[in-house]
N, C-alpha and C positions, 0 to 999 in steps of 0.2 A: 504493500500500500504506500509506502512512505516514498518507494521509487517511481511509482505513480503521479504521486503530488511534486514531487521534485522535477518529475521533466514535464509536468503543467507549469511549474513554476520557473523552469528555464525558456519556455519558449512563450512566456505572456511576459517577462521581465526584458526578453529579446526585443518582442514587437514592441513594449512603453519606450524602452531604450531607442530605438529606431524613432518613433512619433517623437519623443521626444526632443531630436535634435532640432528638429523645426523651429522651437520655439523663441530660442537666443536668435535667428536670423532672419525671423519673419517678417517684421514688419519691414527691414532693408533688402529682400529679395522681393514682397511687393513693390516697392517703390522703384526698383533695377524694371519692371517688368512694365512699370507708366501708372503703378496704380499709389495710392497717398493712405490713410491711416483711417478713411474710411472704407476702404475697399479693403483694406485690413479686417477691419472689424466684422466687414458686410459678410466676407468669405467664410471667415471662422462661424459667422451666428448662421451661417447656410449649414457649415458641415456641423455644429450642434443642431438644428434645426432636421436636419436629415435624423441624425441619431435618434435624435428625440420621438421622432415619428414612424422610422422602424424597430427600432429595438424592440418596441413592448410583440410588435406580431413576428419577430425572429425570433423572439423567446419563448414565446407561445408553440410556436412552430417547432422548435427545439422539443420542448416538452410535450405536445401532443403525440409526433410522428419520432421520437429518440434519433434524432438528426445530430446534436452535440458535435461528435467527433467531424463529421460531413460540413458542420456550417465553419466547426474552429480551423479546418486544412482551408475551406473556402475564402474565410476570412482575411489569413494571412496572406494568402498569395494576391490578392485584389489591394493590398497593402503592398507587395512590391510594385504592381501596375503606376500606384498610388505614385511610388518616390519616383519612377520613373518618369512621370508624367510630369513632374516638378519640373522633370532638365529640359522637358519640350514645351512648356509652355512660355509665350511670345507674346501674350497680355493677359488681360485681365478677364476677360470674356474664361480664356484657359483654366486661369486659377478659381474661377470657379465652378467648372465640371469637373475639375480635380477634386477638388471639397465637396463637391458631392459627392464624390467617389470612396473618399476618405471617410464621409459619415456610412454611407454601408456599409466597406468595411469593417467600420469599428460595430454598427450595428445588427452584422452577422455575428460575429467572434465574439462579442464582449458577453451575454447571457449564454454562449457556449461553454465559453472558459468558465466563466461563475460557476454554472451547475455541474459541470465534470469538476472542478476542483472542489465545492463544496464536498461532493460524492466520495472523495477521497481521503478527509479528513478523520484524525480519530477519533474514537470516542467522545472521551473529556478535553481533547486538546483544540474544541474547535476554534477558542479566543487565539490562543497561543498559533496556531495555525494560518489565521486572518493577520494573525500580528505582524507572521515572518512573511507574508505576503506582498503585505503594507508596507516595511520595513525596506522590501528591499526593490517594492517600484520605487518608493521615495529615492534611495541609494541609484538606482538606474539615474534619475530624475537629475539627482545631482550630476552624478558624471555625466550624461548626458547634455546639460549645458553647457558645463564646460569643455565637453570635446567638440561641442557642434561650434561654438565661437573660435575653440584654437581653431580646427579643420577649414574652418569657410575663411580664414583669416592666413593661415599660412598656405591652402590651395583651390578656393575656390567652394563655389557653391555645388560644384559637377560633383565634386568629391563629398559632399557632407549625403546628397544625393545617394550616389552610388554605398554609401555607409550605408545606410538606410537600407535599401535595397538588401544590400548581403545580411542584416539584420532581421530582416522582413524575409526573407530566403530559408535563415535557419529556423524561424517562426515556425515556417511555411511543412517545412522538413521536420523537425521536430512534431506536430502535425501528425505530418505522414506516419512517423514511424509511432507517435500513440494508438494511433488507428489500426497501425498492424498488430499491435499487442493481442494476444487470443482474447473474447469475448470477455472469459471467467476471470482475468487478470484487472479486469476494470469495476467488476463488483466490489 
């Protein structure tokens, strides 16, 4: 069980790490693309606005038809789509069918991930469990800034990109290889 929750918790701590970089160089890679700090604002409240409005029937959906492992492989890989779509986009119209993109995927995977990791939790350890979860998107969250500021600063935006991407790959693959686990390994 414990090896379970641990590679739910290496490949959800992967893809926060990946999202994450975005965030130190957001609002200066939309302004590089012609757009200002309400097109900032407008894109992110698009890609919450998406979440918000699928999650609850991809979770639903999750749970009626035991879909789980199906939407969390689905999820990540529509997340590397996601980083790559950063390096192609050429204004602002882009960035945001990218952020819409970006809300699906988080609003396939995210009631994925919840309900398979809940599911794997032990007994009495469920706080302690939620704790180290919590603990160590936070710890992604940090390093995560601050590699996405060095990266775009010492090579560009292509490369914080392309991080993303290979982070969102292991995601992806990680994934995979839960879903290959035999059935009885996941009760």
């Amino acid at each position: 069980m414990q090896k379970l929750k641990n590679t739910l918790l290496f490949i959800q701590v992967s893809n926060l790490f990946a999202s994450n970089l975005m965030g130190p160089i957001y609002a200066v890679y939309v302004k590089g693309i012609g757009g200002d700090l309400l097109t900032a604002g407008s894109a992110l409240a698009l890609d919450f606005a998406v979440i918000g409005s699928l999650i609850i029937v991809s979770g639903r959906i999750a749970n009626k038809y035991h879909t789980e492992k199906l939407q969390l492989i689905l999820g990540y890989f529509i997340a590397i789509f996601v980083a790559a779509g950063y390096m192609l986009i050429k204004n602002t119209t882009g960035l945001f069918i990218v952020e819409i993109l970006a809300g699906i995927s988080i609003a396939i995977a995210q009631p994925a991930f919840s309900g398979l990791y809940s599911s794997k939790l032990e007994g009495n350890r469920h706080t302690a469990s939620w704790g180290d979860y919590l603990g160590l998107t936070y710890w992604a969250g940090a390093l995560s800034a601050f590699s996405s500021g060095f990266i775009a600063q010492k090579f560009g935006f292509s490369a914080v990109f392309i991080s993303m991407m290979i982070l969102n790959g292991l995601s992806a693959l990680g994934a995979l290889y839960f879903y290959s686990l035999p059935e009885k390994s996941h009760i």
